[in-house]
N, C-alpha and C positions, 0 to 999 in steps of 0.2 A: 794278883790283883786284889790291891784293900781298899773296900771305900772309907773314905774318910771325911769328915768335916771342911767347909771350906778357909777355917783357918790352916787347915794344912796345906792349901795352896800359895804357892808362888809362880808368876809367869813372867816373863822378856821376850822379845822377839827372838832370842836365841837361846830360852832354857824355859824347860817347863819341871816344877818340883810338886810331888805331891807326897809330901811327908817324906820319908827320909830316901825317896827312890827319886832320880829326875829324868829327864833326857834334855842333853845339850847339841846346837848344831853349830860346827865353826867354819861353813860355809862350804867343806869338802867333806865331813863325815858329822854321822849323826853318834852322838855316845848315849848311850842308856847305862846308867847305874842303880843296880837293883842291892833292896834293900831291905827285904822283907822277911815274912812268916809262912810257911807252908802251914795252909788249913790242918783242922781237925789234929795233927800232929805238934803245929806250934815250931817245927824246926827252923832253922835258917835259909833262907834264900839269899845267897848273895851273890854279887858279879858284876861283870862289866860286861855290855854287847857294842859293838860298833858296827857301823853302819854304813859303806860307800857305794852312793850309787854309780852305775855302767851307764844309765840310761836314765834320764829324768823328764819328765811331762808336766804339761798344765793342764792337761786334760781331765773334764768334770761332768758329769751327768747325771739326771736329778729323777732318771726312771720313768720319768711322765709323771711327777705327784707334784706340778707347781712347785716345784723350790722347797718341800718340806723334810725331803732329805737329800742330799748331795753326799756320793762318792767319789774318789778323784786318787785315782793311783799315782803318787808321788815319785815314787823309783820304781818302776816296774820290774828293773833287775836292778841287783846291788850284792856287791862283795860284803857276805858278814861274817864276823867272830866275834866268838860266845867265849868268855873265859872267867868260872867261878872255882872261887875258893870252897863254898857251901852250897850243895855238896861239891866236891871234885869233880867238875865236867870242863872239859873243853871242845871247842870244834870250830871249823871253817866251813863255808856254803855259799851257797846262791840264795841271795832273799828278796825281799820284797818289801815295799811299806807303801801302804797309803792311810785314808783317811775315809771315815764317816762322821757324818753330823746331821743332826735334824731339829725338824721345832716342835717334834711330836715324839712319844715312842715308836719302837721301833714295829711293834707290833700292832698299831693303828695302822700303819701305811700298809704293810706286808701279809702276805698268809705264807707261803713259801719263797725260799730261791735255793738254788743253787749257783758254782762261782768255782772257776779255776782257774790258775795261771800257770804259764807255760814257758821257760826260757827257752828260746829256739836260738840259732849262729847269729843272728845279724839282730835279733828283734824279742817281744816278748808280748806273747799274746795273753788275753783275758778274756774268758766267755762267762756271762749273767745271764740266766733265765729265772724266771719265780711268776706269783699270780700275785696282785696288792688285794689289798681285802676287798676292795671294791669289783672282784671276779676281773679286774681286764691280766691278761698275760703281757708279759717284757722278754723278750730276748736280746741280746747286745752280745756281740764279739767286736773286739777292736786288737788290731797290730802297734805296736807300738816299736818304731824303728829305734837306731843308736843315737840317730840325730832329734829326736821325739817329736817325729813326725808320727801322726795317726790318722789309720785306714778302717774301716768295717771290714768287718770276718762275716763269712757267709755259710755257714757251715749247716747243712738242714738234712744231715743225716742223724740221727741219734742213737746214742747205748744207751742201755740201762745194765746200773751195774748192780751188783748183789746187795739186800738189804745188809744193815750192819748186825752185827752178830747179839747182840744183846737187846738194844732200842729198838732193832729193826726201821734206823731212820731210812728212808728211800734215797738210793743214789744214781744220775745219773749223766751224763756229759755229752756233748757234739764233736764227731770227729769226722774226718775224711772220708770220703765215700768209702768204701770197698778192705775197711778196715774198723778193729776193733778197740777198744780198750778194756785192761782189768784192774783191779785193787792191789797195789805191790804192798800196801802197809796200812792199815785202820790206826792214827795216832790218836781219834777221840771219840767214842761212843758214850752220846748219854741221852736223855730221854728229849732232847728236839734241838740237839746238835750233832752232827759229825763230820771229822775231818781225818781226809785220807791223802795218801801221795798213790797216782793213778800212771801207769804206763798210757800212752796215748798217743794217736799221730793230729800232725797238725800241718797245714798247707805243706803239704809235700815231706815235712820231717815226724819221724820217731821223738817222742821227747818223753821226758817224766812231768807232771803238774801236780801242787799241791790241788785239792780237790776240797770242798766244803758243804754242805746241806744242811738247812736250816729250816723248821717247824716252828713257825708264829703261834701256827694255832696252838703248838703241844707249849708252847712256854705260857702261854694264858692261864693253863688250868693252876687250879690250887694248887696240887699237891705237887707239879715240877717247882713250883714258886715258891713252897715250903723248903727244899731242896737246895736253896739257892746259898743259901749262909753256909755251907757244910766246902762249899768250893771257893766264894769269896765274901770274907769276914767285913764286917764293917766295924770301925774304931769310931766312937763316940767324943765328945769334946773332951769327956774327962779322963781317956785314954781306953777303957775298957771298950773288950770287942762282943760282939753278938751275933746271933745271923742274921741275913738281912732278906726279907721279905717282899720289898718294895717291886714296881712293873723297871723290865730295863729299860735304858734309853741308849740314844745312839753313842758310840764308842769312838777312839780316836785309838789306832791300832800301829 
């Protein structure tokens, strides 16, 4: 991820370009071609991702903040491959895509959440809890069937699962009664983020979910926000990059 100026944008109803990286959809898959710099090292990132979803919704909810941010899980499951040249990696998976947007940062609305998703046989669930800064709590779980039909999940057991090893961000998830979940893998530890892949049960199934936790308040302070340039670089009009200091705002993922 590089920020960049808005002359580097281009947009269509079917391709979005931001400087030499885009994503295209031609109505049955989504294409991402990446085209970049890995931070602090300067190497290449390149590749192509594609993207088909199994299961598509129009499902959107706005958390209780009036309409100031809206998420809306687009493919809740989807066949993806990754195939780069820079470095050498490839792979096949089960993925996911949605979307966020708001009219504010992200950290005005929010203090916490946590957020995972879950491919089950027929369906794909999604559980959000957190507190907005205003101290009210959100909980949400929703099923989302083949046919994108969606139902409430009601899930009012809870785990708590191990801080993470470094940040000590707090993690925790909703499962089925009479059953546990644990951490199969920490892919990201940093001082008010992490994401994990979590072993977990769900209406009646075993499954694996990606797992997320997020700290509002720790992204506020100075010194994570000092922090920020060293992971994604911003390019300036006249090409040079720098760090970049600025508050986040909402993301399109």
């Amino acid at each position: 991820m590089t920020e960049r100026c808005r002359h580097a944008l281009g947009a269509t109803p079917e391709l979005l370009a931001i400087g030499p990286s885009s994503l295209s959809w031609d109505g049955t898959r989504l294409t991402v071609n990446i085209d970049e710099k890995a931070p602090v090292t300067g190497l290449p990132v390149r590749g192509v991702v594609t993207l088909e979803p199994e299961i598509r919704s129009d499902f959107a909810t706005d958390f209780g903040t009036s309409g100031r941010h809206l998420w809306a899980p687009i493919a809740p499951r989807a066949r993806v491959e990754a195939r780069f040249d820079a470095p050498a990696v490839s792979w096949t998976g089960t993925g996911y895509f949605d979307t966020n947007r708001g009219d504010e940062p992200l950290e005005d609305g929010f203090s916490y959440w946590n957020w995972s998703r879950a491919a089950l046989s027929d369906s794909a669930v999604m559980l959000y809890e957190g507190i907005r800064q205003n101290g009210a709590r959100f909980n949400m779980g929703v099923r989302i069937a083949a046919d994108g039909s969606v139902g409430p999940v009601e899930l009012r057991e809870r785990c708590d699962l191990p801080l993470t090893r470094y940040w000590k961000m707090p993690r925790e998830t909703r499962i089925d009664a009479g059953h546990t979940a644990n951490v199969l893998q920490t892919l990201e530890d940093t001082p008010f983020y992490s994401r994990s892949m979590i072993a977990t049960h769900l209406l009646g199934e075993p499954a694996h979910a990606m797992h997320e936790s997020v700290s509002l308040d720790r992204f506020r302070k100075r010194w994570v926000q000092s922090l920020l340039g060293w992971r994604m670089p911003r390019v300036t009009l006249q090409g040079s990059s720098r760090g970049v200091f600025g508050v986040g705002r909402d993301k399109v993922e």
